[in-house]
Structures are given as C-alpha cells and as structure tokens.
FITOR-788040 format. One record per atom (N, C-alpha, C): y, x, z; chain; residue number from 1. Coordinates in Angstrom, 2 decimals. Each point is the difference from the previous one (the first is absolute). Example, Ala and Ser with C-alpha at 12.3 -4.5 7.8 and 13.67 -1.06 7.14 Angstrom:
{yy=-5.69 xx=13.19 zz=7.80 cadena=A num=1}
{yy=1.19 xx=-0.89 zz=0.00 cadena=A num=1}
{yy=1.20 xx=0.90 zz=0.00 cadena=A num=1}
{yy=1.05 xx=-0.35 zz=-0.72 cadena=A num=2}
{yy=1.19 xx=0.82 zz=0.06 cadena=A num=2}
{yy=1.09 xx=-0.77 zz=0.73 cadena=A num=2}
//
This chain:
{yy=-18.14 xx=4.52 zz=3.66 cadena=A num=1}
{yy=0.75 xx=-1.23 zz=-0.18 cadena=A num=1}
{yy=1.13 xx=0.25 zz=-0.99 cadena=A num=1}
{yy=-0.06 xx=-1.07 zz=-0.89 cadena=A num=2}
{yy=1.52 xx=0.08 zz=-1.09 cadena=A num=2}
{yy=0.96 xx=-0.46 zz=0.55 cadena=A num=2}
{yy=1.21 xx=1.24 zz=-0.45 cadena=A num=3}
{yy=1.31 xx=-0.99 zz=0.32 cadena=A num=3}
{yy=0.88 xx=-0.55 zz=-1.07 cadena=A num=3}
{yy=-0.09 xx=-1.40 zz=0.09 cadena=A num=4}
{yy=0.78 xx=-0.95 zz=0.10 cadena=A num=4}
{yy=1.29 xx=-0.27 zz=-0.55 cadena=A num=4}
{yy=0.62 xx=0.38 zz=-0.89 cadena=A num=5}
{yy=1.30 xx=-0.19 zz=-0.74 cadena=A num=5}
{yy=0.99 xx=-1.11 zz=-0.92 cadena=A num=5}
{yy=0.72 xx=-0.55 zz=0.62 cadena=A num=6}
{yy=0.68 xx=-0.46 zz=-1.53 cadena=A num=6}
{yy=1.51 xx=0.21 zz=0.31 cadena=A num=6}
{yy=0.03 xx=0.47 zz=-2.01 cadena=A num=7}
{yy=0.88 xx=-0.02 zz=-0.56 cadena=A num=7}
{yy=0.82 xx=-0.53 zz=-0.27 cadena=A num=7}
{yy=1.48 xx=-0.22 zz=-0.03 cadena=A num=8}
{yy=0.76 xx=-1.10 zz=0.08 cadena=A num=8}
{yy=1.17 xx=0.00 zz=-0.89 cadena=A num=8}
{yy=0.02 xx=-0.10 zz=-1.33 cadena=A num=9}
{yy=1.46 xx=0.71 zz=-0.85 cadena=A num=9}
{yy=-0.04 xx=-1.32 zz=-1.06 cadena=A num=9}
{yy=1.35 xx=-0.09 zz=-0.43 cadena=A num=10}
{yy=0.00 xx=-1.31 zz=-0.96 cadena=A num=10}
{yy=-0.16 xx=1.16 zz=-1.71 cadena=A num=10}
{yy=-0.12 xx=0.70 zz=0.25 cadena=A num=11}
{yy=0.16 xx=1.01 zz=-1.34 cadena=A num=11}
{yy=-1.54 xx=0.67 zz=-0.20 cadena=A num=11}
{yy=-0.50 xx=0.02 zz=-0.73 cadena=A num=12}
{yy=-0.92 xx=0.21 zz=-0.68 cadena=A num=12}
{yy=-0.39 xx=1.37 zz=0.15 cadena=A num=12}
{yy=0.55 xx=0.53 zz=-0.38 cadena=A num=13}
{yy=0.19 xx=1.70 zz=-0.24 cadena=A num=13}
{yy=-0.54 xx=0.81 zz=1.32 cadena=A num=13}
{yy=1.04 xx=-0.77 zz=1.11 cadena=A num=14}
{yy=-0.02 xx=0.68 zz=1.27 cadena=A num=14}
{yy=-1.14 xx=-0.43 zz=0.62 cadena=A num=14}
{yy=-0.27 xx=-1.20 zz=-0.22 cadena=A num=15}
{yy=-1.75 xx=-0.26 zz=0.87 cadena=A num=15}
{yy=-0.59 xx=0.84 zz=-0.72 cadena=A num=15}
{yy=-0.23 xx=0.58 zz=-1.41 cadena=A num=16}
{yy=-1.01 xx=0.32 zz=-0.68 cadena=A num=16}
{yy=0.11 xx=2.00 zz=0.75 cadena=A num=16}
{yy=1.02 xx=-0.02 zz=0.23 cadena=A num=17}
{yy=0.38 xx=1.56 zz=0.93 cadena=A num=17}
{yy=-0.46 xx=0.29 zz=1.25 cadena=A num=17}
{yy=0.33 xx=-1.16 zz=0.89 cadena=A num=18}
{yy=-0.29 xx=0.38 zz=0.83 cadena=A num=18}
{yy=-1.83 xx=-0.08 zz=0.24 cadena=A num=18}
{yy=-0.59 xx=-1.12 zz=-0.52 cadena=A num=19}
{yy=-1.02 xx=0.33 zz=-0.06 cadena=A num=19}
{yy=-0.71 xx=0.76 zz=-0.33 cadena=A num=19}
{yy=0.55 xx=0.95 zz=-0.92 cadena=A num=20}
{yy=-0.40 xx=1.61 zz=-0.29 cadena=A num=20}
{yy=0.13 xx=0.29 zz=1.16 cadena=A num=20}
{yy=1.18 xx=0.47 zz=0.53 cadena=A num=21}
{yy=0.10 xx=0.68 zz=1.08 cadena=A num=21}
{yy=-1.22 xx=-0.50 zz=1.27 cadena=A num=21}
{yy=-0.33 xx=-1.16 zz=0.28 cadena=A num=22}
{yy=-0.96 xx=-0.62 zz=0.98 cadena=A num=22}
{yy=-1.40 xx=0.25 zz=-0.60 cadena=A num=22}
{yy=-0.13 xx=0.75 zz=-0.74 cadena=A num=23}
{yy=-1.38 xx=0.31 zz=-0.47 cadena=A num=23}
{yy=-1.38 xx=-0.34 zz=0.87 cadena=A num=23}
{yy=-0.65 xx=-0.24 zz=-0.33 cadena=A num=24}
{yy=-1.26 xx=-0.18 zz=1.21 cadena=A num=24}
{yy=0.34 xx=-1.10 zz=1.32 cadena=A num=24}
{yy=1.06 xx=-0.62 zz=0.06 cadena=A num=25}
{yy=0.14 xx=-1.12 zz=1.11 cadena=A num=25}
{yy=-0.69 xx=-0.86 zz=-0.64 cadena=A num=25}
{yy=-0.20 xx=-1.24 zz=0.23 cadena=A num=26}
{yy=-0.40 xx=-1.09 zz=-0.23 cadena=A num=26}
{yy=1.24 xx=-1.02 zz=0.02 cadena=A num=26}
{yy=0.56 xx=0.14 zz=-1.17 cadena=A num=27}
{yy=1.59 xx=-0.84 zz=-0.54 cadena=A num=27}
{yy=0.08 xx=-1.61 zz=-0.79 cadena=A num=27}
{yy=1.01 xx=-0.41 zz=0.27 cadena=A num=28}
{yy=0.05 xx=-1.38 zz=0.07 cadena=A num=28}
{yy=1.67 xx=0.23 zz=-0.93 cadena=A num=28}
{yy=0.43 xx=-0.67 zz=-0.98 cadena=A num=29}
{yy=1.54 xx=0.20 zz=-0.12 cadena=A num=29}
{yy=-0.02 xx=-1.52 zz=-0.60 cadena=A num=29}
{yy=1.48 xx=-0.17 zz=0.49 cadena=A num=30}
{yy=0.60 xx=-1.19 zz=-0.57 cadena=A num=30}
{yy=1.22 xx=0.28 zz=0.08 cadena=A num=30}
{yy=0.65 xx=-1.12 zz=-1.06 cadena=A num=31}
{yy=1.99 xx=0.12 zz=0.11 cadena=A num=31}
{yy=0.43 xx=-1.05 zz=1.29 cadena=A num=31}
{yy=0.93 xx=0.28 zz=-0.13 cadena=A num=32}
{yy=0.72 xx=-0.31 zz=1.40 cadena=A num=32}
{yy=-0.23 xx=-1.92 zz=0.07 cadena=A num=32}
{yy=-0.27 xx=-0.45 zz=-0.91 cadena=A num=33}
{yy=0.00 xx=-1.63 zz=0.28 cadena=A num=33}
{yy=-1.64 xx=-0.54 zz=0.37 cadena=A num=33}
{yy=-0.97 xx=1.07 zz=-0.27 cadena=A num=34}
{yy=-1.38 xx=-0.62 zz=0.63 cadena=A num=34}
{yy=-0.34 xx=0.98 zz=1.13 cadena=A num=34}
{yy=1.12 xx=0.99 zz=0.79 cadena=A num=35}
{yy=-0.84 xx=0.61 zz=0.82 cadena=A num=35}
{yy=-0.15 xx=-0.81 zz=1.16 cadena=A num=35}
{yy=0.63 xx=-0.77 zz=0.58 cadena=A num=36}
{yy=-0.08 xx=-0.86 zz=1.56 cadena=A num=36}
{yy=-1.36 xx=-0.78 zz=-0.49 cadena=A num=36}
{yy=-0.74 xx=-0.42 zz=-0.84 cadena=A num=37}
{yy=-1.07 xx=-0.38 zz=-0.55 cadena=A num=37}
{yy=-1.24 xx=0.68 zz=0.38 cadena=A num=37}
{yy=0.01 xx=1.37 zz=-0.74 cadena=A num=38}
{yy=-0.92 xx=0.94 zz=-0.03 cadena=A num=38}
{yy=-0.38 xx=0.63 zz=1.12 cadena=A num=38}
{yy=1.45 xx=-0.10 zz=1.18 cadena=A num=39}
{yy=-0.10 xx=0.32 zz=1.34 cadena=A num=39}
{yy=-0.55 xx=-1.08 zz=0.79 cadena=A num=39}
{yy=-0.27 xx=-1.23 zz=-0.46 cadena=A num=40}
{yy=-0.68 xx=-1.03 zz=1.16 cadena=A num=40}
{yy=-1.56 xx=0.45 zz=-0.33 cadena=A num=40}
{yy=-0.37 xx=0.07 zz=-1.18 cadena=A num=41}
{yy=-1.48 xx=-0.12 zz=-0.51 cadena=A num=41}
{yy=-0.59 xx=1.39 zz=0.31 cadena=A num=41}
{yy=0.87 xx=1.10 zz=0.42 cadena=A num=42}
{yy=-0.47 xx=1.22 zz=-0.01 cadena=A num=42}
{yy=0.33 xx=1.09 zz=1.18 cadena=A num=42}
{yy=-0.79 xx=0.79 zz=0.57 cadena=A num=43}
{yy=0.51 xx=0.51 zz=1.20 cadena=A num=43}
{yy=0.33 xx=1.30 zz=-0.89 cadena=A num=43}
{yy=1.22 xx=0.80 zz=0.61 cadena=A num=44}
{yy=0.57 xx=1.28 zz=-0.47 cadena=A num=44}
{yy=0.21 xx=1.18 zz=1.22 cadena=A num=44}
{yy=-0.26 xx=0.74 zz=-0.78 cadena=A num=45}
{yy=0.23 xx=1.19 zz=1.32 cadena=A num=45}
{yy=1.20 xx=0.50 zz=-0.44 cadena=A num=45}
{yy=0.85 xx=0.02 zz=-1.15 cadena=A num=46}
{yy=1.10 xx=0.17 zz=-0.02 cadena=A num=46}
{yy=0.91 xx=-0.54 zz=-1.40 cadena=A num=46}
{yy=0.67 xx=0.34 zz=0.03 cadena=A num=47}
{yy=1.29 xx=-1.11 zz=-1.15 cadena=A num=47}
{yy=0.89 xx=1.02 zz=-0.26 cadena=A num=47}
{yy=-0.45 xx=-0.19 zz=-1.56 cadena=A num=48}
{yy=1.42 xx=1.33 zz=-0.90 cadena=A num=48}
{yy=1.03 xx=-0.91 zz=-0.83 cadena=A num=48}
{yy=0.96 xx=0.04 zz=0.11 cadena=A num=49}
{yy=0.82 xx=-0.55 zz=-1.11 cadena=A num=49}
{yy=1.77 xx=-0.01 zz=0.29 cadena=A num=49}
{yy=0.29 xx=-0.82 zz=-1.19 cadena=A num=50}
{yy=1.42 xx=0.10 zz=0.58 cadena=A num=50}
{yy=0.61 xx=-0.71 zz=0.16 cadena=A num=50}
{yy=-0.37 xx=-1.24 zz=0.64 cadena=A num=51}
{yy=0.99 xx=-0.96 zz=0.40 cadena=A num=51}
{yy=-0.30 xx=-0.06 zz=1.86 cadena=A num=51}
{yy=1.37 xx=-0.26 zz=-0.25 cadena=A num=52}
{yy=0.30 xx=0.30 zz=1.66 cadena=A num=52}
{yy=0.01 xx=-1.06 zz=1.03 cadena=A num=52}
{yy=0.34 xx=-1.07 zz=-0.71 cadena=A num=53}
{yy=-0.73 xx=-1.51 zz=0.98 cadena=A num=53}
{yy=-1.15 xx=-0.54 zz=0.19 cadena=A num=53}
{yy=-0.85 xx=0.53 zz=-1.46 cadena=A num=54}
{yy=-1.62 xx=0.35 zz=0.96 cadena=A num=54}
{yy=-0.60 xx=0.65 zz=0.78 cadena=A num=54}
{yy=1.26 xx=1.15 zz=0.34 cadena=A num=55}
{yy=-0.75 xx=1.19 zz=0.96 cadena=A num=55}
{yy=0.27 xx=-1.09 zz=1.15 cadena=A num=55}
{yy=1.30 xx=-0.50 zz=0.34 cadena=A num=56}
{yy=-0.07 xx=-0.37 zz=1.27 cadena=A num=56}
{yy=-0.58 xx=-1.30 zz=-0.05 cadena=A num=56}
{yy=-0.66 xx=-0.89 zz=-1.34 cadena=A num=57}
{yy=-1.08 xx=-0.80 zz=0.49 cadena=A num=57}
{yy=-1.05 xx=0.61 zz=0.95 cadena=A num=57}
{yy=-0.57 xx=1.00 zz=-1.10 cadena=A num=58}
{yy=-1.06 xx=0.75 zz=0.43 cadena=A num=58}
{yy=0.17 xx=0.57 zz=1.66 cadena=A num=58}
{yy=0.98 xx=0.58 zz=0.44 cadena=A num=59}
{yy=0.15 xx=0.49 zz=1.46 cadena=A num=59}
{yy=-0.72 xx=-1.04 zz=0.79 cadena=A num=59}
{yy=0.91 xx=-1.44 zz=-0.52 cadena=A num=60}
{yy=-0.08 xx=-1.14 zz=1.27 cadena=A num=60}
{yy=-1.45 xx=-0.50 zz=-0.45 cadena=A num=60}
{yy=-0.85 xx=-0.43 zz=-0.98 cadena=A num=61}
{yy=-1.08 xx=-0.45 zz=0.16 cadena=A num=61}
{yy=-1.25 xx=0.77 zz=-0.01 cadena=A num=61}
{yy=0.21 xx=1.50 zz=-0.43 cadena=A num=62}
{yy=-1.16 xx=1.00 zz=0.31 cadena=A num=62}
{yy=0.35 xx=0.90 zz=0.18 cadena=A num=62}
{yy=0.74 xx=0.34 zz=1.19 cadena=A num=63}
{yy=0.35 xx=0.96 zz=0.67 cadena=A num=63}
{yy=-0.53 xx=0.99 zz=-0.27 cadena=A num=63}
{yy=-1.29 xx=0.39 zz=0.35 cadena=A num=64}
{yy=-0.90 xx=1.08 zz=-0.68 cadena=A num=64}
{yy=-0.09 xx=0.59 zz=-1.24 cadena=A num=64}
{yy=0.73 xx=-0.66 zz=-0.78 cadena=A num=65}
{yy=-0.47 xx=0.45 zz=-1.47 cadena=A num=65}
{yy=1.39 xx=1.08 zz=-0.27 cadena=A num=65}
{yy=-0.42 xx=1.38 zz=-0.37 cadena=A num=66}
{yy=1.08 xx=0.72 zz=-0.39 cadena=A num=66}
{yy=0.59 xx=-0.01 zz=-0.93 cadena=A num=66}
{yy=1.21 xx=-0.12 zz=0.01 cadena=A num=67}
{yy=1.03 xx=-0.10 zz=-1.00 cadena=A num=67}
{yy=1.11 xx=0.96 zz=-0.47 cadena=A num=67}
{yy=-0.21 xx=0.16 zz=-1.33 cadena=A num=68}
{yy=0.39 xx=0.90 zz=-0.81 cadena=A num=68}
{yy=1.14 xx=-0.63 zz=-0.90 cadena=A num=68}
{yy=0.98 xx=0.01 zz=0.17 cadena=A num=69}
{yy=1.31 xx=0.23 zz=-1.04 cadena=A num=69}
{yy=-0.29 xx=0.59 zz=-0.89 cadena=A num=69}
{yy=0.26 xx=-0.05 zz=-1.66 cadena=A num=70}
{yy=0.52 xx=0.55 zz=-1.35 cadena=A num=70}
{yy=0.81 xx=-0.28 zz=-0.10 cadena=A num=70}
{yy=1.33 xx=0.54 zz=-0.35 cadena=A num=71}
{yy=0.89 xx=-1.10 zz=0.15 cadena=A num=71}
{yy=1.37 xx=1.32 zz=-0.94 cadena=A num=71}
{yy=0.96 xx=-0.80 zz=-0.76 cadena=A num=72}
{yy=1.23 xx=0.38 zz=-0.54 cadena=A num=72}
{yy=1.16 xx=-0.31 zz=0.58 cadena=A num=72}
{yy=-0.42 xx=-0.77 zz=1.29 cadena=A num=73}
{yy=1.50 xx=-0.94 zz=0.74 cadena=A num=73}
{yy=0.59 xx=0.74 zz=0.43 cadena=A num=73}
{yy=1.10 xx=-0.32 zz=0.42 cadena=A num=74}
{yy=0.90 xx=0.89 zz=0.38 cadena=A num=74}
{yy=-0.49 xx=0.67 zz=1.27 cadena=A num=74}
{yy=0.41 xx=1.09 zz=0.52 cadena=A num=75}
{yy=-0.08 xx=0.33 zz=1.28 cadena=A num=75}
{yy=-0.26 xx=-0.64 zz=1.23 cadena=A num=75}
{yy=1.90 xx=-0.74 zz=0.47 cadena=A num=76}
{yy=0.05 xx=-1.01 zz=1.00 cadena=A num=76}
{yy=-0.96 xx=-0.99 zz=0.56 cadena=A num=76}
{yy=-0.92 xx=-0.28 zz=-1.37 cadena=A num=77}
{yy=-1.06 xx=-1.28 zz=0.45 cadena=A num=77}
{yy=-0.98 xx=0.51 zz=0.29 cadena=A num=77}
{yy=-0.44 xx=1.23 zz=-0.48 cadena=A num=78}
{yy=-1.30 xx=0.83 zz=0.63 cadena=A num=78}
{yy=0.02 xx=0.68 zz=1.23 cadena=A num=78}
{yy=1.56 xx=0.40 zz=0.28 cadena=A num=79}
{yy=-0.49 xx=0.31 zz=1.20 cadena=A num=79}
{yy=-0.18 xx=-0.90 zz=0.98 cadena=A num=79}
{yy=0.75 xx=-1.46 zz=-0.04 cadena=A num=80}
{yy=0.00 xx=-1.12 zz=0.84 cadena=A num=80}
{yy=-1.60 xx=-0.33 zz=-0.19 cadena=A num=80}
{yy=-0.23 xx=0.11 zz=-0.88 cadena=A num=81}
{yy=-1.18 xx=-0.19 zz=-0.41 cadena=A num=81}
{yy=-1.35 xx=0.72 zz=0.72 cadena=A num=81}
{yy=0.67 xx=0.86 zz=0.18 cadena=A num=82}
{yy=-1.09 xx=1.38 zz=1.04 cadena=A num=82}
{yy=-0.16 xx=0.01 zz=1.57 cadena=A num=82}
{yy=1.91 xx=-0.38 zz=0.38 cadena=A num=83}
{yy=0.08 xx=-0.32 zz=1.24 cadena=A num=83}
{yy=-0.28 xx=-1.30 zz=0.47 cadena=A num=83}
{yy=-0.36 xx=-0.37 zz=-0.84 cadena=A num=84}
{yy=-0.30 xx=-1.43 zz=0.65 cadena=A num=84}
{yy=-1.74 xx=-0.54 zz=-0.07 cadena=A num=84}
{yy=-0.92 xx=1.30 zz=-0.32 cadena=A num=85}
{yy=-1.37 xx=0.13 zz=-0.51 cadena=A num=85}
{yy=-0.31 xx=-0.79 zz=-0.85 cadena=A num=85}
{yy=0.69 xx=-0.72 zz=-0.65 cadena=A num=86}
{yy=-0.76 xx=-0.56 zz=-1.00 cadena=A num=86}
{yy=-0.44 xx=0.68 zz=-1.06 cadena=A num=86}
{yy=-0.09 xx=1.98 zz=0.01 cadena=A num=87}
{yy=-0.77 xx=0.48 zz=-0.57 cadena=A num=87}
{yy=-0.22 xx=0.98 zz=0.28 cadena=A num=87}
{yy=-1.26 xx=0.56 zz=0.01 cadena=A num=88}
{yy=-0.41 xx=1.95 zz=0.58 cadena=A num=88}
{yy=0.59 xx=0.61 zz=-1.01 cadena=A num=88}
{yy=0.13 xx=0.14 zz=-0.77 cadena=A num=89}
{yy=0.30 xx=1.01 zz=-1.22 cadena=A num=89}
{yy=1.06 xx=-0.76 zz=-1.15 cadena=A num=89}
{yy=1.03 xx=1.22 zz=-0.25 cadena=A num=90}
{yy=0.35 xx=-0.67 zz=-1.17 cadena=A num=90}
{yy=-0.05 xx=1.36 zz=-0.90 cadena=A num=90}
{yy=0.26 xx=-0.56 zz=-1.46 cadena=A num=91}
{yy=-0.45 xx=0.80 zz=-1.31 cadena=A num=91}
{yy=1.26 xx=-0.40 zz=-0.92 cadena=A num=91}
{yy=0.44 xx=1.20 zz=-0.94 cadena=A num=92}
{yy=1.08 xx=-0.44 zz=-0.80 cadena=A num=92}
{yy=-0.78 xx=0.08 zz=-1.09 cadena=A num=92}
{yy=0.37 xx=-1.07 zz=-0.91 cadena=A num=93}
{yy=-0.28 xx=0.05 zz=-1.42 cadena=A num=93}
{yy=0.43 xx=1.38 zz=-1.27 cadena=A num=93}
{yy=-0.65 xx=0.06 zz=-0.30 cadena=A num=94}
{yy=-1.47 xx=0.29 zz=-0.15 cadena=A num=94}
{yy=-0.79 xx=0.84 zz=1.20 cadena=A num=94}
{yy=-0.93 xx=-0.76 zz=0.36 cadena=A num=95}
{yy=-0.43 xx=0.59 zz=1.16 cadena=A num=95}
{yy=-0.97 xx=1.35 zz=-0.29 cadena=A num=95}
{yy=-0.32 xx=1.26 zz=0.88 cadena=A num=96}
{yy=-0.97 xx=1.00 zz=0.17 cadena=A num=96}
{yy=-0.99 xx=-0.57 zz=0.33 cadena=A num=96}
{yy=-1.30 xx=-0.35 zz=-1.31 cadena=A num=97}
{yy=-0.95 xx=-0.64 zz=0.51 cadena=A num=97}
{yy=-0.65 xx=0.46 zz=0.77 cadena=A num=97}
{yy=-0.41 xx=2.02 zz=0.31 cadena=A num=98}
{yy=-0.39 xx=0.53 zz=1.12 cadena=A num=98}
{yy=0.14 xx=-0.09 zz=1.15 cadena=A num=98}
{yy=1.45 xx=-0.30 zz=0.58 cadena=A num=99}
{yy=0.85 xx=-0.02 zz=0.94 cadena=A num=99}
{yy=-0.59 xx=-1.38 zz=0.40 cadena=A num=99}
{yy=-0.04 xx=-1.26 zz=-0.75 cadena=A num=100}
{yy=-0.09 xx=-1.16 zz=0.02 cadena=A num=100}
{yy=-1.47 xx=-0.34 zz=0.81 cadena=A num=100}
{yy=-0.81 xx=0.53 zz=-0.73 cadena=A num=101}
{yy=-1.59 xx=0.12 zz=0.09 cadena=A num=101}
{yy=0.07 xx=0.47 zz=1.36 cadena=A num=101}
{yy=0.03 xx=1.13 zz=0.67 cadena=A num=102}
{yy=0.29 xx=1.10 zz=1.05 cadena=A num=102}
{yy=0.64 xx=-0.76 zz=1.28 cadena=A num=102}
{yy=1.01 xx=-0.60 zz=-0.17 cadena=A num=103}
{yy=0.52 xx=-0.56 zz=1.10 cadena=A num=103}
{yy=-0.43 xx=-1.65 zz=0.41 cadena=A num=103}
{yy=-0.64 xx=-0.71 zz=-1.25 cadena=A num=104}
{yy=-0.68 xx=-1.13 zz=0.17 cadena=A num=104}
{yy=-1.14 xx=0.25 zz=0.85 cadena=A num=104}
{yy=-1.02 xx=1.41 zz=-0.16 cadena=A num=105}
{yy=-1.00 xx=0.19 zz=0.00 cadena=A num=105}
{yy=0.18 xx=0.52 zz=1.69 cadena=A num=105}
{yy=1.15 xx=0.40 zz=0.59 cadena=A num=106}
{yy=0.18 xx=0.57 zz=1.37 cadena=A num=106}
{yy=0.32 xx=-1.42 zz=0.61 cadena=A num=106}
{yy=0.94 xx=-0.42 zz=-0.57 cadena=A num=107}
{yy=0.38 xx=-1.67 zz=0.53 cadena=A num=107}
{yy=-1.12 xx=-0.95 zz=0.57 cadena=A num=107}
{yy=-1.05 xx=0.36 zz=-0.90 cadena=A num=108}
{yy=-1.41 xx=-0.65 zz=0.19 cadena=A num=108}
{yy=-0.45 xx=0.09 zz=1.10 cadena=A num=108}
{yy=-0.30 xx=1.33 zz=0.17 cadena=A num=109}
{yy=-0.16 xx=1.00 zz=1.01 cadena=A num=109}
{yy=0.25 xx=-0.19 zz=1.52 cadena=A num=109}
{yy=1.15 xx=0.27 zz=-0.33 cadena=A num=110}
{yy=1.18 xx=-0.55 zz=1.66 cadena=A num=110}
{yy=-0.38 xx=-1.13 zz=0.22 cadena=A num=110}
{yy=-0.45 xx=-0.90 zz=-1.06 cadena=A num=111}
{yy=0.33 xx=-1.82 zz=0.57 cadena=A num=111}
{yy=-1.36 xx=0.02 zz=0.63 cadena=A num=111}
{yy=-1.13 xx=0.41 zz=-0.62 cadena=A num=112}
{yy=-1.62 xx=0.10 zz=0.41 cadena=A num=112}
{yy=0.00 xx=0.37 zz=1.35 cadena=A num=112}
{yy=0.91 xx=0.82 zz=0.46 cadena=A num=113}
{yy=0.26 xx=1.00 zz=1.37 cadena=A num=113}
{yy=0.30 xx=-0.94 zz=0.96 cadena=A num=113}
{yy=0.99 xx=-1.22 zz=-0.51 cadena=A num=114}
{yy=0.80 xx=-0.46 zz=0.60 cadena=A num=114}
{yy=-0.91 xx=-1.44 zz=0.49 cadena=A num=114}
{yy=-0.46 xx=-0.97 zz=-1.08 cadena=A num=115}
{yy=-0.36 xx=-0.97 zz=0.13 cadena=A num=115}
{yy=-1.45 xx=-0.14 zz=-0.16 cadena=A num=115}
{yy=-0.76 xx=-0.27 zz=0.71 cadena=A num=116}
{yy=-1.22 xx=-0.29 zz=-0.12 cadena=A num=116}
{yy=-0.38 xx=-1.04 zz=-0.82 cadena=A num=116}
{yy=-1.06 xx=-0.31 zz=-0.58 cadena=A num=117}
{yy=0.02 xx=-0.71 zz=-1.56 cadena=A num=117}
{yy=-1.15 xx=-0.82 zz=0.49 cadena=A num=117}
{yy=-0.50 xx=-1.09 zz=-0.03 cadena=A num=118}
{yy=-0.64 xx=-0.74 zz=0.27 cadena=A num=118}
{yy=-1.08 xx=-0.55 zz=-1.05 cadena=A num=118}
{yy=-1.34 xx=0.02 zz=-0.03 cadena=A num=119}
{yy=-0.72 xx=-1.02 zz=-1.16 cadena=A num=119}
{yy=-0.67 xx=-1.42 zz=0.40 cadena=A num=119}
{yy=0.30 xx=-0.67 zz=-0.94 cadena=A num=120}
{yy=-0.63 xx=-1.27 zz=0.19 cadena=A num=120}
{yy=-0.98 xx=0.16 zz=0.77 cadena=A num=120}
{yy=-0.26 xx=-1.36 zz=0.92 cadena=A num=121}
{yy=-1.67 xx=0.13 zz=0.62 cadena=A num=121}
{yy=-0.47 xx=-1.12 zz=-1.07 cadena=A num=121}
{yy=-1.23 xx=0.81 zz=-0.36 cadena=A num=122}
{yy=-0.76 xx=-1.58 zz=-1.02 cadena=A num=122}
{yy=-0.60 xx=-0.63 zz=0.88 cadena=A num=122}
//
C-alpha cells in the first residue's frame, strides 16, 4: 500500500525539497490557499508543511493524518504548537531531509500500531 502525502508550502522551492526528500511516497503539494480543497477530495496519511493553522485544521477534521511542521517560526508557537498536538513532529528550516523521511516513516508506523484502518465495503 502507498503512503499518502501532501505537501503544504506557499514557496515553490520548499515543496520542490521536500518532495525530494519524500521520495517514493505518493505526494500531492499545494500552497497554503488550495490545501483545505485538496484535503476534502483526497484522503492523506500525512501532511508536511508550514503553516500552522492548517495543522490544527487538520488535527480537528482528520485526526489520523500525521502532521509534520517545516517551519522558520519562532520557537514559542511550535512548542504550543506541539503541546497542544496539533503536530507529531516539528522541523526547522532548512529541514534534514533524512531525518524528515525517517521520522515520517516511524510516525507512520506508530499510527498503523495505533489505529486500525478500515476499507470501503463495495
């Protein structure tokens, strides 16, 4: 089974990075004004980017989907940001795409452990 990704950066550069780094997922990227879009039409197993009021869209309407911070913000908001789960992981700009890859890829992991995944009945 593929997993499931999108990308979420209003900058060009950095979607085009991190999707290096996500090599072999099955990736989706958009800038920050069509992702609540791309998230109705599409199921995700997890969400990279760096805006931080989509993570906590994302918490409250697909709980399941792991979420990944990129992010340059200051400190203060990431960690509120952490303690308050609206994200598993955070990443400083410029992110270790190894590190990135590696801990998405355990994140996966844990959540598979955690939640049982359901398929359509046709």
């Amino acid at each position: 089974m593929s997993v499931v990704v999108l990308i979420c950066d209003d900058d060009p550069e950095d979607r085009t990075a991190l999707r290096h780094a996500l090599d072999g997922f099955d990736v989706t990227e958009t800038p920050h004004a069509g992702a609540r879009a791309v998230l109705e039409k599409k199921s995700f197993d997890a969400i990279v980017g760096d805006d931080l009021e989509l993570m906590h869209y994302v918490r409250t309407m697909y709980p399941a989907t792991v979420r990944f911070l990129v992010s340059g913000d200051e400190i203060e908001h990431l960690n509120a940001a952490l303690n308050e789960g609206a994200v598993h992981r955070y990443f400083a700009k410029p992110h270790d795409a190894e590190r990135l890859r590696t801990q998405l890829e355990k994140s996966l992991r844990d959540r598979t452990l955690r939640i049982p995944r359901f398929t359509d009945a046709k």
